[in-house]
VMD Tcl script that draws the C-alpha trace (Angstrom):
set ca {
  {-90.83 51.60 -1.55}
  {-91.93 51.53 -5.04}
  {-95.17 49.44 -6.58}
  {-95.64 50.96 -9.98}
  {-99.00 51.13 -9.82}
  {-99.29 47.51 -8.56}
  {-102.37 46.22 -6.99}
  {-102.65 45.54 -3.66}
  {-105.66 44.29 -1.45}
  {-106.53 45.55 1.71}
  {-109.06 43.66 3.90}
  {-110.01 46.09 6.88}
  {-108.75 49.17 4.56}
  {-111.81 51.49 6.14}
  {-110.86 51.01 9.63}
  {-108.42 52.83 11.61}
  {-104.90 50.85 11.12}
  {-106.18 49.72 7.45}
  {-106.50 53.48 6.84}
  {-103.10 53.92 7.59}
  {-102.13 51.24 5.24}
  {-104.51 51.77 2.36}
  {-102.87 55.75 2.58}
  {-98.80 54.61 3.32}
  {-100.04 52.00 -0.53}
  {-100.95 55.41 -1.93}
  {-98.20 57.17 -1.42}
  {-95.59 54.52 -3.14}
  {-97.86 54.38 -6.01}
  {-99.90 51.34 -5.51}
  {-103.56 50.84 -6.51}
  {-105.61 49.63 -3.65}
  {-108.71 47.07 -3.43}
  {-110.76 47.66 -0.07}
  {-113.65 45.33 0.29}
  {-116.33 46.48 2.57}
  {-118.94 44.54 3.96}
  {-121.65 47.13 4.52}
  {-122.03 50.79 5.41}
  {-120.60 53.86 4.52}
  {-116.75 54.04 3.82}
  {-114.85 57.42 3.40}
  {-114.33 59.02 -0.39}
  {-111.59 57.35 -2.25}
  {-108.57 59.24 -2.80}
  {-108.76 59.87 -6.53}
  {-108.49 56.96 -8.92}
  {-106.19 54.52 -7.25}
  {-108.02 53.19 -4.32}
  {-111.13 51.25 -5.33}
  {-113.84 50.08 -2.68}
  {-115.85 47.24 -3.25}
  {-118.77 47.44 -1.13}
  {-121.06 43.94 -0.17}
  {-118.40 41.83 0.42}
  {-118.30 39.49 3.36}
  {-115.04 38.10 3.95}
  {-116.78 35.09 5.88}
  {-118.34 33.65 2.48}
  {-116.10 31.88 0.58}
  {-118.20 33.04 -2.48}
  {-117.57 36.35 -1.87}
  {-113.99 36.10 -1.24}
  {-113.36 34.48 -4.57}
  {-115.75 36.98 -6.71}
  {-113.91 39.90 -4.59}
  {-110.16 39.03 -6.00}
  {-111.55 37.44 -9.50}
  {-112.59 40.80 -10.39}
  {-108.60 42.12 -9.37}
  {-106.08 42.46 -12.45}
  {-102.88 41.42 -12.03}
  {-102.65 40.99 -8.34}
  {-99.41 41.56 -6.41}
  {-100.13 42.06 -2.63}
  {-103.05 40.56 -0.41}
  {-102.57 42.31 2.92}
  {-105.41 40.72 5.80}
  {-106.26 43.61 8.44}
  {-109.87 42.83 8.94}
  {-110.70 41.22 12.06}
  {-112.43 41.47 15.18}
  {-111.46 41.74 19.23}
  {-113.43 40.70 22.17}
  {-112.63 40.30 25.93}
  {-114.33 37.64 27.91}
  {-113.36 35.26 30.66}
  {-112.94 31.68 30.23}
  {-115.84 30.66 32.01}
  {-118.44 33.76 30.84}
  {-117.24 32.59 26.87}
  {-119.25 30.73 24.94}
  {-118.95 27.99 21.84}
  {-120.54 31.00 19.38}
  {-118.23 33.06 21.07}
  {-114.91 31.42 20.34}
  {-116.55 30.46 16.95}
  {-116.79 34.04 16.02}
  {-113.42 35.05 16.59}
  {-112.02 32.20 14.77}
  {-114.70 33.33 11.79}
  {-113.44 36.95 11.97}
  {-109.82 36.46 12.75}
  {-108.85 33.28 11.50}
  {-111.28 31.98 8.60}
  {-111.59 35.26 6.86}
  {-107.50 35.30 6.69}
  {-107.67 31.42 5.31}
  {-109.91 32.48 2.54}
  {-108.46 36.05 1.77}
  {-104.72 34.00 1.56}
  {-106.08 31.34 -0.69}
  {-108.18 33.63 -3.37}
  {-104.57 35.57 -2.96}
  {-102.68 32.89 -4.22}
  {-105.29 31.60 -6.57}
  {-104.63 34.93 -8.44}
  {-101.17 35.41 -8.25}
  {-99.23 34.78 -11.71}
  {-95.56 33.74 -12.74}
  {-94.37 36.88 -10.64}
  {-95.48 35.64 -7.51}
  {-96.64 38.05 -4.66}
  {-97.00 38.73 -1.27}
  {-99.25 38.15 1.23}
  {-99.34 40.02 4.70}
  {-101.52 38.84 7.61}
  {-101.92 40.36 10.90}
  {-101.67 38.50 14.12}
  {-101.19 40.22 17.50}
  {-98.81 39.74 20.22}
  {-100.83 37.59 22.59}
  {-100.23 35.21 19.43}
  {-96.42 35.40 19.79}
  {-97.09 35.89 23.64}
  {-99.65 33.73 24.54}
  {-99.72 34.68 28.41}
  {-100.87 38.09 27.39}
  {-104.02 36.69 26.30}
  {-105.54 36.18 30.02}
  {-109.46 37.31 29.98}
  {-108.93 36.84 26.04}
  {-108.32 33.04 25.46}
  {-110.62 33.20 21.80}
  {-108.92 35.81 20.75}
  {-105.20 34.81 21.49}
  {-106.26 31.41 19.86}
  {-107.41 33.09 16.93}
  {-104.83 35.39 16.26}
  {-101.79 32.35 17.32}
  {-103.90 30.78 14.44}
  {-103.12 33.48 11.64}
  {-99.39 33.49 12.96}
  {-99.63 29.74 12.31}
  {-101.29 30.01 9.37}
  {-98.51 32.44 8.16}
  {-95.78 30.28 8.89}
  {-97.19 27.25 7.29}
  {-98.18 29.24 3.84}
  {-94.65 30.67 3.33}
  {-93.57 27.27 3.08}
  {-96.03 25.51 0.54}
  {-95.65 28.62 -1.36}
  {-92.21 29.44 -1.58}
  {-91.90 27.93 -5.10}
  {-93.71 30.20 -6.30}
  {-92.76 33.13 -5.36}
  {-95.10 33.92 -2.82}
  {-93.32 35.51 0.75}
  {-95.66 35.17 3.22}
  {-95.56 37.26 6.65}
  {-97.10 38.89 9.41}
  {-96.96 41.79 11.41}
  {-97.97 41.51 15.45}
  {-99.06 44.68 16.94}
  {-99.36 45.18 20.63}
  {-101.90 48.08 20.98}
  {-102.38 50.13 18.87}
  {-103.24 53.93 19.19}
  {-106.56 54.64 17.70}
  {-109.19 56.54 18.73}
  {-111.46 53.23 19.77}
  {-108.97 51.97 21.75}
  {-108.18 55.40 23.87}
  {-112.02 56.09 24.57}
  {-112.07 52.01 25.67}
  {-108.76 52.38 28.25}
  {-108.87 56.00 28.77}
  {-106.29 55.42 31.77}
  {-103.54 53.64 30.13}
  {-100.17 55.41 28.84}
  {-101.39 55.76 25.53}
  {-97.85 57.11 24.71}
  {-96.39 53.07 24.80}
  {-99.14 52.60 22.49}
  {-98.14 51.67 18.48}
  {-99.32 54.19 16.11}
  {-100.91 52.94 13.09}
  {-98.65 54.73 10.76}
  {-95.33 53.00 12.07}
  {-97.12 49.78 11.56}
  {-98.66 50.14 8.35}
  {-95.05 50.97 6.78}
  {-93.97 47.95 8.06}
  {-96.45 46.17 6.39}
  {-96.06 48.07 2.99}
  {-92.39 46.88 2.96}
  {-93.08 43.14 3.84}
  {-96.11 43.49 0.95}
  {-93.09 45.61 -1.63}
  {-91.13 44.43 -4.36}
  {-88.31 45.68 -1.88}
  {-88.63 42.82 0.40}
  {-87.05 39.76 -1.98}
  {-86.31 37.49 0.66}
  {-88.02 37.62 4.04}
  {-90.78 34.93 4.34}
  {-92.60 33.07 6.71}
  {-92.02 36.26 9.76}
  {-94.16 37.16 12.42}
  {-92.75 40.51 13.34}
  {-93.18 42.09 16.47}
  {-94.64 45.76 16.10}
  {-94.61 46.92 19.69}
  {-93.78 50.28 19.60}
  {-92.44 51.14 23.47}
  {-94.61 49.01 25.15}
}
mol new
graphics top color blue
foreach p $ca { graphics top sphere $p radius 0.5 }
foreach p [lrange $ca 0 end-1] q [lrange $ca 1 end] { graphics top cylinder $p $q radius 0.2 }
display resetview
């Protein structure tokens, strides 16, 4: 995988699987864009990653002065989001509200600033669901969260159709877990070896997000490791 120097967003790029993908960008010569809400983000990697810190992906304001500020966009790729377990009955409205905010809405905008920006050339965009979204049943003791994350994989779907005529291949990856450090200190008993390691999905995404993927559009692809 080649991008010449392209650039390529990353929502989510601080975080442990955006990591992977903001480094597996590096590597085949991309430039990447990381917006970061708040805090303290790690060093960029000499002069081809840029962070943009103060931008919440929630505020549609934000979202559009994020990517106006982007040259020549080629690749949007949506890994922010958020996770929460609750039972049916303990969840509440501002609950399921702010998973569809952090999962769902933030995609929406981040996909439509994308396209707003893209030129004659098209692009890609790359969102990430789960696999409770493809596997709904999975998502017992999660019900917001599946919901949110079926919502991206529906969102997918329906964007690689309205903007196939431009050029614009639309997909998704859908993880099952992933092994990060958060997630082993959280289920310290599971067979973490089943588990997906970020780097195995994040080339996954850089091909779907490459000028090497010319024709696959409108996929949710399972990224399940051995689980």
């Amino acid at each position: 995988m080649q991008f010449d120097n392209r650039a390529v967003v990353v929502t989510g790029g601080a975080g442990a699987l955006g990591s992977a993908v903001v480094e597996t960008l590096l590597q085949a010569g991309a430039h990447c864009y990381v917006p970061v809400r708040s805090g303290t983000v790690r060093p960029p990697q000499g002069d081809c990653v840029t962070f943009v810190t103060g931008c919440d992906l929630s505020s549609e304001a934000a979202v559009e002065a994020f990517y106006s500020r982007i040259p020549d966009l080629w690749a949007s790729i949506h890994v922010a989001g958020g996770f929460a377990m609750s039972k049916l009955t303990e969840t509440s409205k501002a609950d399921f509200d702010r998973m569809l905010d952090t999962n769902l809405a933030c995609c929406f905008l981040c996909c439509r600033a994308a396209a707003r920006r893209f030129g004659a050339a098209g692009g890609r965009i790359v969102n990430v669901a789960a696999r409770p979204a493809l596997e709904p049943w999975l998502g017992a003791g999660m019900a917001a969260y599946t919901v949110s994350k079926a919502g991206v994989a529906a969102l997918t779907a329906a964007l690689a159709a309205e903007l196939a005529e431009r050029r614009i291949l639309v997909n998704a990856v859908a993880p099952s877990t992933i092994d990060t450090p958060g997630n082993r200190a959280a289920m310290p008993k599971a067979d973490h070896t089943s588990w997906v390691a970020p780097q195995a999905i994040a080339r996954t995404i850089a091909f779907l997000a490459s000028p090497d993927n010319m024709a696959t559009s409108g996929a949710v692809l399972p990224v399940y490791g051995r689980a």
